[in-house]
SEZA-146841 format. One line per field, with one value per residue (C-alpha): residue number from 1; x, y, z. Coordinates in nm, 2 decimals. Example, Ala and Ser with C-alpha at 12.3 -4.5 7.8 and 13.67 -1.06 7.14 Angstrom:
% residues 2
k	1; 2
px	1.23; 1.37
py	-0.45; -0.11
pz	0.78; 0.71
//
This chain:
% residues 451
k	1; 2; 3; 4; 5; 6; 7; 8; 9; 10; 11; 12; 13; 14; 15; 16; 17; 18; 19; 20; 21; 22; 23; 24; 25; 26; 27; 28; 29; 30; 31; 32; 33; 34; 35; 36; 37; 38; 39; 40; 41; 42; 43; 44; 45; 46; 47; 48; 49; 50; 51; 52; 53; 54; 55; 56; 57; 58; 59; 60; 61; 62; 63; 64; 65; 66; 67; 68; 69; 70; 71; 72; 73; 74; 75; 76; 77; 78; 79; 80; 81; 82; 83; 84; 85; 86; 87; 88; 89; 90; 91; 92; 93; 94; 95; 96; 97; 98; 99; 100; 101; 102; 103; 104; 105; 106; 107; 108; 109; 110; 111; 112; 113; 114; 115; 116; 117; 118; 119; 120; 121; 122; 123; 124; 125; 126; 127; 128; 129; 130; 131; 132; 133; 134; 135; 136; 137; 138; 139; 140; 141; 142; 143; 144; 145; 146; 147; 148; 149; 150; 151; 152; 153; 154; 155; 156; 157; 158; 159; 160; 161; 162; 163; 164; 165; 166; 167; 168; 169; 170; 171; 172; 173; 174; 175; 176; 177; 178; 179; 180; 181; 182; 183; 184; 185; 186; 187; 188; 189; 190; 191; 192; 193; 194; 195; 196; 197; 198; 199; 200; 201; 202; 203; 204; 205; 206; 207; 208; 209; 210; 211; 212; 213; 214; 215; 216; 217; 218; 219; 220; 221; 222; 223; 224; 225; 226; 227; 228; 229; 230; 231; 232; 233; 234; 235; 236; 237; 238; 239; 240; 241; 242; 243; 244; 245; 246; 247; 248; 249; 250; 251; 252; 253; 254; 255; 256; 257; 258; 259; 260; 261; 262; 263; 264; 265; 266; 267; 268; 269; 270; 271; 272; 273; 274; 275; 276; 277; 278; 279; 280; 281; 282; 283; 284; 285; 286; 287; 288; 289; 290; 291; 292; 293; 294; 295; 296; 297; 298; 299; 300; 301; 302; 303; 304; 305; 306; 307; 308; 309; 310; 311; 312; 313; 314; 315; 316; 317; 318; 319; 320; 321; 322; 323; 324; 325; 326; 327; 328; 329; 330; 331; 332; 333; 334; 335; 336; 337; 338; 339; 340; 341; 342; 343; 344; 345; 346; 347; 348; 349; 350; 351; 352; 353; 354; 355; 356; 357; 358; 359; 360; 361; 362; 363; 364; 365; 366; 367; 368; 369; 370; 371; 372; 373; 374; 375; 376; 377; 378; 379; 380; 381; 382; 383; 384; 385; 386; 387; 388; 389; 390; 391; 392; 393; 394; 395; 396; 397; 398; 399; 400; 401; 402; 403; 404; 405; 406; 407; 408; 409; 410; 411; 412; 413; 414; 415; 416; 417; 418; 419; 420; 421; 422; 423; 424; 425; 426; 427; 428; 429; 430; 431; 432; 433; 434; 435; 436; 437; 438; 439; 440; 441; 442; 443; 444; 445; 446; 447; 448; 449; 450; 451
px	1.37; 1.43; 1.64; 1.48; 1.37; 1.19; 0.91; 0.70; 0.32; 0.00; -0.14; -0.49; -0.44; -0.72; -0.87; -0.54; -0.46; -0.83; -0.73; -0.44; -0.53; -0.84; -1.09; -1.46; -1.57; -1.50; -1.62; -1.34; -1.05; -1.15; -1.13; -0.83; -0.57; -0.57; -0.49; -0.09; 0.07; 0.27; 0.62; 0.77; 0.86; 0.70; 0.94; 0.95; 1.01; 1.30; 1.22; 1.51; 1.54; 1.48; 1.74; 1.54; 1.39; 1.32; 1.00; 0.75; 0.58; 0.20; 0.20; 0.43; 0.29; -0.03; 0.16; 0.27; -0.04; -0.20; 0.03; 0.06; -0.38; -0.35; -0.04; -0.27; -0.58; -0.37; -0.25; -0.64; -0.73; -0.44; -0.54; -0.87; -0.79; -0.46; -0.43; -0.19; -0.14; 0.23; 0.05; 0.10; -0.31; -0.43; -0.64; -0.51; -0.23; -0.20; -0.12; -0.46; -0.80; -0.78; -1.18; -1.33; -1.20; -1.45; -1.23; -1.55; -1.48; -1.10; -1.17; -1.41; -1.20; -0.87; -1.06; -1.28; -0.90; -0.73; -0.95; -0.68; -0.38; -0.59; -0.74; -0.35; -0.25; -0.56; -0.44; -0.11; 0.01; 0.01; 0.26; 0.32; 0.19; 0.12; -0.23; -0.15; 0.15; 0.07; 0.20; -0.08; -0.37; -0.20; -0.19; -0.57; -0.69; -0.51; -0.68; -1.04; -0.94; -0.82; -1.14; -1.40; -1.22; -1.20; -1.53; -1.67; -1.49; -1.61; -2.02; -1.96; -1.80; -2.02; -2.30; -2.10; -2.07; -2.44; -2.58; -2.39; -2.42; -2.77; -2.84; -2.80; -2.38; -2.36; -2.45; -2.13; -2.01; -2.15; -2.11; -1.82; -2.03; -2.16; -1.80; -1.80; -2.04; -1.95; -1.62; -1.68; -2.10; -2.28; -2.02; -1.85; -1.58; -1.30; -1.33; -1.18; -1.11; -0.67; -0.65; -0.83; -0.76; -0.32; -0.14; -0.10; 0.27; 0.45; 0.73; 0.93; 0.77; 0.52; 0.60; 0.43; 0.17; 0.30; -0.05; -0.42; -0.54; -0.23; -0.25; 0.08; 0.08; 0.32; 0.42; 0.34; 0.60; 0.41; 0.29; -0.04; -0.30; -0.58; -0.36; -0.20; -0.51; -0.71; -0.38; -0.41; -0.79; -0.70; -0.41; -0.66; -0.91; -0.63; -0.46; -0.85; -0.90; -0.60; -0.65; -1.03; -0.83; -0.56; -0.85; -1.05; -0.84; -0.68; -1.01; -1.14; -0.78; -0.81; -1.23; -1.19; -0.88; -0.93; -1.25; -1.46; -1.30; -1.36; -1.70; -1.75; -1.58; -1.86; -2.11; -1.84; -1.78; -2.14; -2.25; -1.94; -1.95; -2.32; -2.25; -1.89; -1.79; -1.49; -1.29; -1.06; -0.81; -1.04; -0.80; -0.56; -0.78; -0.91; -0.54; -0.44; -0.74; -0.61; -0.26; -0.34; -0.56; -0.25; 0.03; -0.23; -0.23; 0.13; 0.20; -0.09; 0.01; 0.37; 0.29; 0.01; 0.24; 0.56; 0.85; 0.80; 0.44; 0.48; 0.74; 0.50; 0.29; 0.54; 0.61; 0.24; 0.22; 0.50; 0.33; -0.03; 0.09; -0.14; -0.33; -0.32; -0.63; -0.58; -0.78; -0.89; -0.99; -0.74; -0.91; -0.59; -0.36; -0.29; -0.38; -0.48; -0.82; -0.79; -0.72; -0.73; -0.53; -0.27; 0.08; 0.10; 0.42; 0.50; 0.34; 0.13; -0.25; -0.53; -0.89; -1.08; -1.51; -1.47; -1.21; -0.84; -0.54; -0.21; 0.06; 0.26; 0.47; 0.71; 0.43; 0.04; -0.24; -0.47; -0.79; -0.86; -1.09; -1.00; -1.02; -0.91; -0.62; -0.49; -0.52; -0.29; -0.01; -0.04; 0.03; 0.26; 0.45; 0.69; 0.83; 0.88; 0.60; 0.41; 0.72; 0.81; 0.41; 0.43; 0.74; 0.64; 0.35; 0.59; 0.84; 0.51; 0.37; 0.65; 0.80; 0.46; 0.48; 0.83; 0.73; 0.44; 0.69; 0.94; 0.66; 0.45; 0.50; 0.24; 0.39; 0.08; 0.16; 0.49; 0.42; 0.18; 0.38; 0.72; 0.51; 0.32; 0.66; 0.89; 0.61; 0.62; 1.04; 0.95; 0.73; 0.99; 1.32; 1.10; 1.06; 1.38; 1.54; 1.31; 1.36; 1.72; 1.72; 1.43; 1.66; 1.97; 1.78; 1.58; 1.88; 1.98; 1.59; 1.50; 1.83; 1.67; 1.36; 1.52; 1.68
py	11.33; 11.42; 11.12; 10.91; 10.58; 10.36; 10.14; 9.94; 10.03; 9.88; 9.78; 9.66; 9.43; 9.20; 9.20; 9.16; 8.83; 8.64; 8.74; 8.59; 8.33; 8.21; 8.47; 8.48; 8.60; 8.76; 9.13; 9.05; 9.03; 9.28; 9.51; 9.33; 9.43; 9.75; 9.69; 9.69; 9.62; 9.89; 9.79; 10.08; 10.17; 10.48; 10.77; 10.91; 11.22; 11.38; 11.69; 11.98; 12.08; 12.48; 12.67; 12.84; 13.18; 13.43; 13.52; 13.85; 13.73; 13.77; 14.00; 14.26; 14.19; 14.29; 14.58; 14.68; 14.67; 14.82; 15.15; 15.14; 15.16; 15.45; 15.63; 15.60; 15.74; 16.03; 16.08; 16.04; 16.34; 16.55; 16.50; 16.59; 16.89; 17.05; 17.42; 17.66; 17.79; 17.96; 18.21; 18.59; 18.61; 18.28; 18.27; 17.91; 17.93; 17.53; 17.24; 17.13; 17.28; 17.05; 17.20; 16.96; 16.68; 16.47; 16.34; 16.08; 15.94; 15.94; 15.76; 15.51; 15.40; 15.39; 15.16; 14.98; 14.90; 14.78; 14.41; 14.25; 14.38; 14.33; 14.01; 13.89; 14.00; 13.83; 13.51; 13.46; 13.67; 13.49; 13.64; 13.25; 12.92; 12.85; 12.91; 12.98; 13.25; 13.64; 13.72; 13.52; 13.66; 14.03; 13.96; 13.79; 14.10; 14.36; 14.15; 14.20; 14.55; 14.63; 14.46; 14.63; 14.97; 14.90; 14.80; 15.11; 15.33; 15.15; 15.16; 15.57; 15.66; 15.47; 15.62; 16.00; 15.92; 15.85; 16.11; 16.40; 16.23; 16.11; 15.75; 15.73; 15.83; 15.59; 15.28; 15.34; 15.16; 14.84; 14.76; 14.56; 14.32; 14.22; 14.14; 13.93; 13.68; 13.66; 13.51; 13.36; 13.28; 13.32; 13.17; 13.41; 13.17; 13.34; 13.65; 13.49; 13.12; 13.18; 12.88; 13.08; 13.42; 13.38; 13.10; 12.80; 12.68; 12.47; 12.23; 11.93; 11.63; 11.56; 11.64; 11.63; 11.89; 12.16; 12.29; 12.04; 12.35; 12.40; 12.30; 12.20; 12.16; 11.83; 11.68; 11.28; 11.20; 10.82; 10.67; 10.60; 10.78; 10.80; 10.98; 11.24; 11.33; 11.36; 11.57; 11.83; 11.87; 11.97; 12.19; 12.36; 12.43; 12.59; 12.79; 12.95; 13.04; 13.19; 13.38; 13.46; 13.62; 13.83; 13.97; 14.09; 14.22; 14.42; 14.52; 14.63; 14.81; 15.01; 15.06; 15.19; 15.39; 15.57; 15.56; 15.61; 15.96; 16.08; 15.94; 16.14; 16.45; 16.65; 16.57; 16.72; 17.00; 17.12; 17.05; 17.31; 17.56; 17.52; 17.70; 17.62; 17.33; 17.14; 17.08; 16.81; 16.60; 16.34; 16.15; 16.15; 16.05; 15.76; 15.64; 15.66; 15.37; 15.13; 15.19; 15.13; 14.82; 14.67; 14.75; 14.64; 14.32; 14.26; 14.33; 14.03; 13.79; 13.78; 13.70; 13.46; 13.28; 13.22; 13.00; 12.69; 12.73; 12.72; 12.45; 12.27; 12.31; 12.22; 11.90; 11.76; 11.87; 11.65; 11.37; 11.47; 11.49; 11.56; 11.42; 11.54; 11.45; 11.31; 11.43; 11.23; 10.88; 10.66; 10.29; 10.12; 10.31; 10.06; 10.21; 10.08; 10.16; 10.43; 10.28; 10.48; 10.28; 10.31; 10.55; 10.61; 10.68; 10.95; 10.91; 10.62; 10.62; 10.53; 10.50; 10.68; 10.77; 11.15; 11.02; 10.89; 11.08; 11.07; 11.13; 11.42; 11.46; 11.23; 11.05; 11.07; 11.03; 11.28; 11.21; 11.24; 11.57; 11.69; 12.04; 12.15; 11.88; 12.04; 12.37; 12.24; 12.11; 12.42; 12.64; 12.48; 12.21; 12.51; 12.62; 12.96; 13.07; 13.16; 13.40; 13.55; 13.62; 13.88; 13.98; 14.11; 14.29; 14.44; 14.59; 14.69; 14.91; 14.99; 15.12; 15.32; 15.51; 15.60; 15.75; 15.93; 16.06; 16.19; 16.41; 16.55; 16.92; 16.92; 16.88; 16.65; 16.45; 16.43; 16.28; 16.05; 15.89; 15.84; 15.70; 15.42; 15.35; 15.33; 15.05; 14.90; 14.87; 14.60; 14.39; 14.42; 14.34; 14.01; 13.90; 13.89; 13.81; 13.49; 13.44; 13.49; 13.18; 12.96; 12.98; 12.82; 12.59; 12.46; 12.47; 12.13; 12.03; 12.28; 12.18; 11.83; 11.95; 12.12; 11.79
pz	2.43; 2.81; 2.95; 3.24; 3.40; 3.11; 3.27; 3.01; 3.03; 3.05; 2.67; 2.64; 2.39; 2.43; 2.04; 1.90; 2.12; 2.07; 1.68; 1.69; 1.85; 1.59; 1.68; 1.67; 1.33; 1.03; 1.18; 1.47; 1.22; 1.02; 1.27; 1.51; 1.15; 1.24; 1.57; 1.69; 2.03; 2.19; 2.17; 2.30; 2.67; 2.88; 3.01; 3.33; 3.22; 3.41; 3.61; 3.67; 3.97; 4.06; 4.34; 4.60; 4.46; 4.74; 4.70; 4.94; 5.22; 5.18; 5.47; 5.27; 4.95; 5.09; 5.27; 4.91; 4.73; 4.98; 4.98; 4.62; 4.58; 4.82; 4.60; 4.29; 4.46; 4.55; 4.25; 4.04; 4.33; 4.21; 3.86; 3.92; 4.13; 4.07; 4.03; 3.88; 4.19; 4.07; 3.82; 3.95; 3.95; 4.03; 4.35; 4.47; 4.75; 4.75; 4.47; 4.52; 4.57; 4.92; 4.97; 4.71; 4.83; 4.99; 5.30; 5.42; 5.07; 5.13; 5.45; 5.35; 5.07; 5.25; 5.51; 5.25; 5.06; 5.41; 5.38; 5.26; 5.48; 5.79; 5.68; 5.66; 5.95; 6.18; 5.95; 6.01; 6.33; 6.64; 6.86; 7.01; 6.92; 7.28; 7.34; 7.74; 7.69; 7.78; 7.42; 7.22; 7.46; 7.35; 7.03; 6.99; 7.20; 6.95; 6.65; 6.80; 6.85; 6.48; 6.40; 6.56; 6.49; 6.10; 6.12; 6.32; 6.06; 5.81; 5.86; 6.00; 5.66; 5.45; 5.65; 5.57; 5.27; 5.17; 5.30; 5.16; 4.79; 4.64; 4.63; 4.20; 4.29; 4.59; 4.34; 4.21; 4.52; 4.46; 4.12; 4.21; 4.38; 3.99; 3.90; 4.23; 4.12; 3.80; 3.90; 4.21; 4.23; 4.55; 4.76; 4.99; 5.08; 4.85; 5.06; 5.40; 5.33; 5.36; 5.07; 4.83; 4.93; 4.93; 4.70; 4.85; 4.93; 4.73; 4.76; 4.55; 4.72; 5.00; 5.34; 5.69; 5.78; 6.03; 6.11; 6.05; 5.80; 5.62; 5.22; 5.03; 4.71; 4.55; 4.22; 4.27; 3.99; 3.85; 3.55; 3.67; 3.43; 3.64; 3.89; 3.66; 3.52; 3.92; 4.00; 3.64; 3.73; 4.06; 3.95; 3.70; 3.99; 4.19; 3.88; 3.81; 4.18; 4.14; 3.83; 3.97; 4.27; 4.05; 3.83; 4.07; 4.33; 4.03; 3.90; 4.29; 4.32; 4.02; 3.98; 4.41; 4.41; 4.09; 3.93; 4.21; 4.30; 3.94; 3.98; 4.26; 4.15; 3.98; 4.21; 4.51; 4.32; 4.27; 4.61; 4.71; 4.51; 4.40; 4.02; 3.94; 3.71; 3.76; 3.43; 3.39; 3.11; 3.04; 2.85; 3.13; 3.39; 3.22; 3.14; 3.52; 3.56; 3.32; 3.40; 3.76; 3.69; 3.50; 3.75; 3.98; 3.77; 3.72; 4.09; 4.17; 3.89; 4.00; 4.33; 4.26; 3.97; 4.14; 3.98; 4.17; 4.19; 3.77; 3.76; 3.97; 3.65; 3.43; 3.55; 3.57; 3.17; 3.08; 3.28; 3.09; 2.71; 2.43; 2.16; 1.78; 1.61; 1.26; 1.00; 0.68; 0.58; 0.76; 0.76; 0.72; 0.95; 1.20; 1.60; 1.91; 2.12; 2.38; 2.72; 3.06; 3.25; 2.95; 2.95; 2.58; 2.43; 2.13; 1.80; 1.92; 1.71; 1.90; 1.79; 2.02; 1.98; 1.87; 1.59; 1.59; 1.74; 1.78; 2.08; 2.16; 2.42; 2.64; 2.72; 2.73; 3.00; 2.89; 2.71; 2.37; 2.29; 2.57; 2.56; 2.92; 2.89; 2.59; 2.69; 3.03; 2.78; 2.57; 2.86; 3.11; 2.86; 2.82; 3.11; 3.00; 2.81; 3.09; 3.23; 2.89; 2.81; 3.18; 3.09; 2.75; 2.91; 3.15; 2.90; 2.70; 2.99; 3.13; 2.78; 2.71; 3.07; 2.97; 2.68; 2.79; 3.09; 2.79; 2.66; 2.96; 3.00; 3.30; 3.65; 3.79; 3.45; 3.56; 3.92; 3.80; 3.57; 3.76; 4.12; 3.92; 3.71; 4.01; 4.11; 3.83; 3.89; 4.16; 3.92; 3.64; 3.87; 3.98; 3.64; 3.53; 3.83; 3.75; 3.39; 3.45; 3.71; 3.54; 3.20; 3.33; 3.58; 3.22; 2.99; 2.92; 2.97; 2.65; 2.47; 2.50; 2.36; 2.03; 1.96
//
């Protein structure tokens, strides 16, 4: 068990005192000998403490994902229209048949993709803090600008682009919107809100606001149950906002940047050449979507999930604990009645009304039948399973685009393969770099653990 400050906690211990005492009635001291106080002492638990992990601004993270949407929508168009234009008879003089490319397409995707990047940049560029210096007027003036261009582009593209395809093609563009309110409901407030859009920061104990709007997110290291378990609720919000966000930013990345243009592709290629059929790998095409919407994933996930943000994690599940529900016909196990106000410590029974459990952990605040509180302990109690579970999927994707490198033959194979893997680099250095770090900072925590 971790070491730590012991500080006794609160019993409820009412029955067993008016038993002992005399009590009331036969029914009373039937059910007061199964009743036992809590001798033992809560644990503060003791937290390690994590070095300073540098970690991408959002503003080049954004920058990032951004350029890496457009590198795989380039790629999708070179799968789709590549040519063999090296054969002594072919009639192509260019890699590509550039002609059946829809370039009001290119445009409104390129622009529709930019949100985010833009979005960032309106957020948290000011040029000066000083609302009367020359610099903050320039740079307010250059947002409006950015902002009424992207947003001219954007309606004059769309507009291009449904009226050169037929209505049936265009609700391809929208589906996303489905996916939208699935995840987030009716509320547009993930879209531009800066709390729910980018993670929140972090830091080892409170601290003073710099700006009124500015969120920090702090471990209040107590033993008080009621505030443990306010704090994991609120931690669970934040961890699905932030897993709404990585999910469908991934899914928007790869569903606009690469299936879209094969959507598209047939219908370009008959309004061109009015008989011809365009033919394309299937197989490969559809590969380039999943492998985008996981690289896409892995790029989000690392950057959502950072180390402190998951240590911050860590440190509530210690607080929260678990219960073990015992199973079987235990009428003379001696236990106690489930308090809220109560820190329990290990192996302490308590009768609770969906059944009796027992206590795992340094010590317990969670509730009994809890599911969301054991589903916290499950995931965060370890400090590394989170880590190791990305980093496995890493290796995994990263060791299947190797081999599919090793046997293309075809040279837009080739490209494809070697761009989205040189991406995936970034995301693989990042883990390790803080698995590496988050396996020495835990070492003598987890040694703890195995004794």
């Amino acid at each position: 068990m971790p070491s730590g400050r012991r500080i006794l906690s609160r019993i409820q211990s009412n029955s067993y005192n008016s038993s002992s005492k005399g009590g009331n009635g036969s029914h009373t001291e039937d059910r007061d000998t199964n009743m036992v106080p809590l001798a033992q002492m809560a644990v503060l638990p003791k937290h390690c403490h994590l070095p300073e992990i540098p970690s991408d601004p959002n503003m080049s993270f954004e920058a990032m994902l951004y350029f890496f949407g457009v590198i795989a929508m380039g790629l999708q168009y070179i799968n789709l229209y590549r040519t063999v234009w090296w054969l002594p008879h072919s009639h192509a003089n260019y890699a590509l048949n550039f002609y059946l490319i829809d370039v009001y397409l290119v445009l409104f995707l390129c622009i529709l993709m930019s949100r985010r990047i833009v979005w960032c940049f309106v957020q948290e560029v000011y040029g000066s803090r000083f609302s009367k210096s020359v610099l903050f007027w320039v740079v307010q003036f250059l947002k409006g600008a950015l902002l009424g261009s992207i947003a001219l582009g954007l309606v004059y593209t769309a507009y291009m682009v449904v009226a050169n395809h037929s209505a049936l093609y265009c609700l391809f563009l929208s589906c996303p919107v489905i996916t939208y309110v699935f995840l987030f409901g009716p509320s547009i407030k993930p879209l531009y809100h800066r709390c729910l859009v980018w993670p929140t920061s972090v830091c080892d104990r409170p601290r003073h606001k710099k700006e009124e709007e500015e969120v920090i997110l702090f471990h209040n290291c107590v033993l008080t149950p009621d505030v443990i378990r306010s704090e994991v609720e609120y931690f669970k919000l934040d961890f699905n906002n932030r897993i709404k966000q990585v999910l469908f930013n991934s899914l928007l990345t790869a569903y606009y940047m690469t299936f879209v243009p094969l959507c598209f592709a047939q219908t370009g290629c008959i309004l061109i050449c009015k008989k011809n059929t365009l033919y394309y790998d299937t197989w490969w095409v559809g590969q380039h979507v999943v492998v985008t919407w996981l690289s896409a994933f892995l790029m989000l996930i690392v950057h959502y999930l950072p180390p402190k943000y998951l240590d911050l994690l860590h440190r509530t599940a210690l607080h929260l604990g678990r219960w073990q529900k015992v199973e079987g016909r235990h009428a003379h196990v001696p236990y106690n009645a489930w308090s809220e106000l109560t820190v329990w410590p290990p192996g302490a029974l308590v009768k609770h009304v969906k059944g009796l459990f027992k206590a795992e952990g340094i010590n317990v605040t969670a509730e009994p039948g809890n599911g969301m509180h054991g589903r916290f302990f499950f995931l965060f109690h370890q400090p590394m399973r989170v880590v190791n579970w990305l980093l496995i999927l890493t290796w995994l994707l990263v060791g299947y685009q190797f081999f599919c490198l090793i046997q293309s033959t075809e040279w837009n194979h080739i490209v494809c393969i070697a761009l989205v893997l040189f991406c995936n680099y970034y995301t693989l250095f990042k883990l390790l770099r803080d698995r590496i770090i988050l396996a020495k900072a835990y070492k003598e925590e987890l040694s703890e653990d195995d004794r």
